[in-house]
DSSP file (Angstrom, degrees, kcal/mol; ACC not computed):
  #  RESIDUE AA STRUCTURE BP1 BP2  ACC     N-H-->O    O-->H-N    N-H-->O    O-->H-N    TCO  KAPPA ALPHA  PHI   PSI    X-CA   Y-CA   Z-CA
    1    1 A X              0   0    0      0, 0.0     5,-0.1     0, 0.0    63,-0.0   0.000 360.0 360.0 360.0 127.8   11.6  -10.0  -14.7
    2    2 A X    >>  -     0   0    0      1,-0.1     3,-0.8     3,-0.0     4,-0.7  -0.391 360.0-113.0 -81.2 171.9   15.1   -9.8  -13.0
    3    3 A X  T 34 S+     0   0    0      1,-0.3     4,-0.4     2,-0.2    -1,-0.1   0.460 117.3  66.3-103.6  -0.4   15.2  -10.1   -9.1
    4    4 A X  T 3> S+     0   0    0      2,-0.1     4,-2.3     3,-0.1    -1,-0.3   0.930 104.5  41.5 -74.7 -40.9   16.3   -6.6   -8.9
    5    5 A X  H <> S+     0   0    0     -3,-0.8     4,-1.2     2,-0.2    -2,-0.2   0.483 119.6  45.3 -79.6 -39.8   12.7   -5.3  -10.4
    6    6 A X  H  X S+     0   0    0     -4,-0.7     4,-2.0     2,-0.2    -1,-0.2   0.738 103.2  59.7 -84.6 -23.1   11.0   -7.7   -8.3
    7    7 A X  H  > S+     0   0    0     -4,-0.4     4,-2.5     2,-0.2    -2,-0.2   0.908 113.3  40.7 -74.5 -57.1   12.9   -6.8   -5.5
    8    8 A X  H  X S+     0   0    0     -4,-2.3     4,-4.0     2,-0.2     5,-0.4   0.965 113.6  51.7 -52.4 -60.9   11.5   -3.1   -6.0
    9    9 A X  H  X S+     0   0    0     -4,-1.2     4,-2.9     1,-0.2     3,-0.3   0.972 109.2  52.8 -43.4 -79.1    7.8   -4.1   -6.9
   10   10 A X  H  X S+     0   0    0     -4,-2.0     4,-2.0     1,-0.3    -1,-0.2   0.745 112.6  41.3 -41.6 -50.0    7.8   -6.2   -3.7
   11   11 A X  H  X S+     0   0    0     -4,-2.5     4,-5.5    -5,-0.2     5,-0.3   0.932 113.1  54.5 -59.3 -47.8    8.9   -3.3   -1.3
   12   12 A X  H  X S+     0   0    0     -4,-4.0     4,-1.6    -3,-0.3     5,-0.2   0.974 110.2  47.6 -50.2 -38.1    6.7   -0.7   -3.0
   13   13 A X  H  X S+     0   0    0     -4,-2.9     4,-1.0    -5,-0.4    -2,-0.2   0.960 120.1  36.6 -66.7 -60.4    3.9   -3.0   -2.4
   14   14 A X  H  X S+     0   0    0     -4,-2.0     4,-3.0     1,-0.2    -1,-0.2   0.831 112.0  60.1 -26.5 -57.6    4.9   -3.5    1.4
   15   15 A X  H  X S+     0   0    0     -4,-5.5     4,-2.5     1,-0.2    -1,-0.2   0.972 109.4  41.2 -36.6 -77.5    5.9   -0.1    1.7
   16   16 A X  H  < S+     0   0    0     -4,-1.6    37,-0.3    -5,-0.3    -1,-0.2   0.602 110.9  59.1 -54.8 -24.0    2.5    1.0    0.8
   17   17 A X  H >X S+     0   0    0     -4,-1.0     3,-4.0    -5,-0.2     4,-1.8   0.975 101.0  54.3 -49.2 -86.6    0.7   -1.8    2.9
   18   18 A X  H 3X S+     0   0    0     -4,-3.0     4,-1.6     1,-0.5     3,-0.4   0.713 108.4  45.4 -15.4 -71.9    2.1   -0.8    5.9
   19   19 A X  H 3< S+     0   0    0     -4,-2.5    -1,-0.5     1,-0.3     4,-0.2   0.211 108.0  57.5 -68.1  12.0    1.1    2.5    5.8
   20   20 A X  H <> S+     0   0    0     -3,-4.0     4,-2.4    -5,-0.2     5,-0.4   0.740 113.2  37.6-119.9 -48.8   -2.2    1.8    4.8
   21   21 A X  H  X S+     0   0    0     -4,-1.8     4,-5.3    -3,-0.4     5,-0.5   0.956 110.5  57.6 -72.2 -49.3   -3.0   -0.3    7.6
   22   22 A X  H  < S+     0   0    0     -4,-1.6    -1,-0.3     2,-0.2    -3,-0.1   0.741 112.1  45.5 -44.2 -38.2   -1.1    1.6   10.2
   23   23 A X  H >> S+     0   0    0     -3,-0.3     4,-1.9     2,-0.2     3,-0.7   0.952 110.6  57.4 -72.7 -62.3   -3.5    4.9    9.1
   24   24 A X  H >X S+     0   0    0     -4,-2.4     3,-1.4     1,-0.3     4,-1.0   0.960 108.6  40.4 -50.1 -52.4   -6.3    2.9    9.2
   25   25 A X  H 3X S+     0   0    0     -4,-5.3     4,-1.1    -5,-0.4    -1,-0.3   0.783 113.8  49.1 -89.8   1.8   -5.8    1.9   12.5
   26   26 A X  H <4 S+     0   0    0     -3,-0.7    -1,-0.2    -5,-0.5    -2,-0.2   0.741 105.0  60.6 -94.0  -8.4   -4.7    5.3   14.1
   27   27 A X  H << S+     0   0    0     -4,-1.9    -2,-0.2    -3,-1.4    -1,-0.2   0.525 110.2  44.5 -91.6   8.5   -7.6    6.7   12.4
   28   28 A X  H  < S+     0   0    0     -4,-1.0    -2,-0.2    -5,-0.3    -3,-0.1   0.510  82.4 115.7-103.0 -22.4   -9.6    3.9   14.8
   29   29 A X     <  +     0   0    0     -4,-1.1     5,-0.3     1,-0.2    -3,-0.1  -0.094  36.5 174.0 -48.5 160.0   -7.9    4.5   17.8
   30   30 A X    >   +     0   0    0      3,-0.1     3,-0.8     2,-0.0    -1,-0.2   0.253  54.5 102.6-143.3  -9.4  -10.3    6.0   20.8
   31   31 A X  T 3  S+     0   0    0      1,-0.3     2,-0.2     2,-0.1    -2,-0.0   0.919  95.2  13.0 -46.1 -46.1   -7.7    5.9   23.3
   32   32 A X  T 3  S-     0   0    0      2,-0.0    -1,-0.3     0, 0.0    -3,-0.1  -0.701 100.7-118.8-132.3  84.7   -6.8    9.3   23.4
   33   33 A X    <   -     0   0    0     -3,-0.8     2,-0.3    -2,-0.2    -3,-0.1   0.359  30.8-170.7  29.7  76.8   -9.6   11.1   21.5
   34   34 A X        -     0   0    0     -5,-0.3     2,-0.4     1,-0.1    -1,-0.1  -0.755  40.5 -92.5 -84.7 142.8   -8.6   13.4   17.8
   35   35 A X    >>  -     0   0    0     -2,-0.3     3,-2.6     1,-0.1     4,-0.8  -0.279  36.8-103.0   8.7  78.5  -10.9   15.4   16.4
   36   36 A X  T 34 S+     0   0    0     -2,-0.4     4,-0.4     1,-0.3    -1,-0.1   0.667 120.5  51.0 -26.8 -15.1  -13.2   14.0   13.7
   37   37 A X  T 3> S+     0   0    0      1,-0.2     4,-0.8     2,-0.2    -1,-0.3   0.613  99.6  54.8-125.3  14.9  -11.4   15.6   11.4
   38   38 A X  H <> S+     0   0    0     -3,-2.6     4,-1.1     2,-0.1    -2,-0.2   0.462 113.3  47.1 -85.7  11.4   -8.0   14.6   12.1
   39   39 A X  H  X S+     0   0    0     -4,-0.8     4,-1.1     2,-0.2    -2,-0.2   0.645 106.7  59.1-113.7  -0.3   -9.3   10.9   11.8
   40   40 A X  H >> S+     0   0    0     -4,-0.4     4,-1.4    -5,-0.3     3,-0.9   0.951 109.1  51.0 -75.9 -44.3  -11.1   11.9    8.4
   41   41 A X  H >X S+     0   0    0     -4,-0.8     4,-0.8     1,-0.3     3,-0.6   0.872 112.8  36.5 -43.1 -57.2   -7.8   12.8    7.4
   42   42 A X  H 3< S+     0   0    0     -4,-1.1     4,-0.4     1,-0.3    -1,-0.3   0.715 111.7  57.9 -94.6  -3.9   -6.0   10.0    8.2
   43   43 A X  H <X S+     0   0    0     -4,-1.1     4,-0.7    -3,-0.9    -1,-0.3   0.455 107.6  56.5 -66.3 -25.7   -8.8    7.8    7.2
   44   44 A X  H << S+     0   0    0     -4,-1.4     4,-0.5    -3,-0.6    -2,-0.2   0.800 107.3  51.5 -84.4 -37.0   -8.3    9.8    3.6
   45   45 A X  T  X S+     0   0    0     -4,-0.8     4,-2.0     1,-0.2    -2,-0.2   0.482 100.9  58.2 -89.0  -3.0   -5.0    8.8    3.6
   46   46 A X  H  > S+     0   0    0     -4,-0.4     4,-2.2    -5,-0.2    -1,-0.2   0.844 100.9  48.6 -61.3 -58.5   -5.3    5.9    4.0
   47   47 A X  H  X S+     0   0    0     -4,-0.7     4,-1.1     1,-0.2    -2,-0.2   0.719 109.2  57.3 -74.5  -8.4   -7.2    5.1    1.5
   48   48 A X  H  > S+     0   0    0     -4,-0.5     4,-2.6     3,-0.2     3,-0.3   0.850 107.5  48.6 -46.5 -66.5   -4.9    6.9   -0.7
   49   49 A X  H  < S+     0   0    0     -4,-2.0    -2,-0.2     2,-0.2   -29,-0.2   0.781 109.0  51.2 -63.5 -22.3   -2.2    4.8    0.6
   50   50 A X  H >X S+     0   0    0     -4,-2.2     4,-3.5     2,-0.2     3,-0.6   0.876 109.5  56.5 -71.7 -26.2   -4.5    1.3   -0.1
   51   51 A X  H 3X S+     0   0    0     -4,-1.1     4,-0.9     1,-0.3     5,-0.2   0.910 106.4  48.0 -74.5 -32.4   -5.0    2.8   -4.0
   52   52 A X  H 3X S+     0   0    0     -4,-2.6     4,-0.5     1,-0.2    -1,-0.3   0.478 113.2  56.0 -77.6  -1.1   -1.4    2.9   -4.3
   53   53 A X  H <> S+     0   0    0     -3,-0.6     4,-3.3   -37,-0.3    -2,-0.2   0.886 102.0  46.6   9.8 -95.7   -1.4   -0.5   -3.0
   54   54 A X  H  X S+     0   0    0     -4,-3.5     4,-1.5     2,-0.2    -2,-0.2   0.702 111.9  49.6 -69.4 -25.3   -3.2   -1.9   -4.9
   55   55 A X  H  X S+     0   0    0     -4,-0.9     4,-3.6    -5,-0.3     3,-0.3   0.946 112.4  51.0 -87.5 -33.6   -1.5   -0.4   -8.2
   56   56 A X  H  X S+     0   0    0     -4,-0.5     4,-2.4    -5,-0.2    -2,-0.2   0.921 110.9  51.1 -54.1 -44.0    2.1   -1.5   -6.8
   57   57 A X  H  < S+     0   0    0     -4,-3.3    -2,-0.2     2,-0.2    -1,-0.2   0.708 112.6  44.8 -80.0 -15.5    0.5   -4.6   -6.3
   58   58 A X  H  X S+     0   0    0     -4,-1.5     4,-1.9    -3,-0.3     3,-0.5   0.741 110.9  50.7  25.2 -88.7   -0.9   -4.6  -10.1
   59   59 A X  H  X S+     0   0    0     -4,-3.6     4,-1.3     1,-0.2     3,-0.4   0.909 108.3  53.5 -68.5 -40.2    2.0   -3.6  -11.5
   60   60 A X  H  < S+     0   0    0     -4,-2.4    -1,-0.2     2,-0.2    -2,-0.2   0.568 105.6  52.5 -31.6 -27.8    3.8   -6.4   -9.6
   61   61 A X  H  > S+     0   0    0     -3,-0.5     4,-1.7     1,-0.2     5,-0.3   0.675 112.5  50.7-109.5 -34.6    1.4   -9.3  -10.8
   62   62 A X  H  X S+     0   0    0     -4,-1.9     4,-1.3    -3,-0.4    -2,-0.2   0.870 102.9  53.9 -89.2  -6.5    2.2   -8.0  -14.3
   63   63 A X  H  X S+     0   0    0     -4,-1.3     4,-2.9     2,-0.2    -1,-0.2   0.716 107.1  48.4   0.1 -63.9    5.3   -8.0  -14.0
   64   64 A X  H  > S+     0   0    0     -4,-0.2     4,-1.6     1,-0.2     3,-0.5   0.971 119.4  46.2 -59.4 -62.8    5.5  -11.9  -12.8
   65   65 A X  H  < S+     0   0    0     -4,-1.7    -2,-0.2     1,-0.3    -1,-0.2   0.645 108.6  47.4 -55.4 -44.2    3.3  -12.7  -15.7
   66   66 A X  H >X S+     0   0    0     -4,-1.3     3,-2.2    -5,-0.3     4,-0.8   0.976 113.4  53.6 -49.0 -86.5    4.8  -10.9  -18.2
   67   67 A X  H >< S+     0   0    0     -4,-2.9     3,-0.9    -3,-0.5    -2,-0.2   0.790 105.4  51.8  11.4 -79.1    8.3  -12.5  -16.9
   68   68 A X  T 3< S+     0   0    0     -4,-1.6    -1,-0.2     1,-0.2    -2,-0.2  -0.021 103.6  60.9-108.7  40.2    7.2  -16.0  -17.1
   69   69 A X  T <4 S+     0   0    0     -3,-2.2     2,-0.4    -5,-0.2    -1,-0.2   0.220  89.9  75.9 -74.8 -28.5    6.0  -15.5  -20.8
   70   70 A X    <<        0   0    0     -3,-0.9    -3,-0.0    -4,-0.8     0, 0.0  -0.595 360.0 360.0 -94.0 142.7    9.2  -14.6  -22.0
   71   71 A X              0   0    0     -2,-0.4    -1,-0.1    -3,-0.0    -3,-0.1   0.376 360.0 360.0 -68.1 360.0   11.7  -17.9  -22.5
């Protein structure tokens, strides 16, 4: 894999971290009270954001592997 390609993989993955965690925990705040269904929401998108995660992170790992098959 060239370090441009990884370079991409690695941010998508971040990218998509980030937000995942960040949703998660704003749908956990109590400070200042939403709605139940603005925190299903963002508790929905969240988990949205972990499955694209997880598939950025995925594709990343085949990637390496893939990569350090080749000679």
């Amino acid at each position: 894999m060239d370090h441009r390609r990884a370079f991409e993989l690695g941010k998508q993955v971040g990218v998509w971290a980030s937000v995942a965690h960040a949703l998660i925990l704003l749908s956990l705040i109590e400070l200042k009270p939403l709605p139940w269904y603005v925190r299903a929401a963002l508790f929905m998108l969240a988990m949205y954001a972990l499955s694209r995660w997880s598939k950025a992170d995925d594709l990343y790992a085949d990637e390496s592997y893939r990569s350090a098959d080749e000679p």
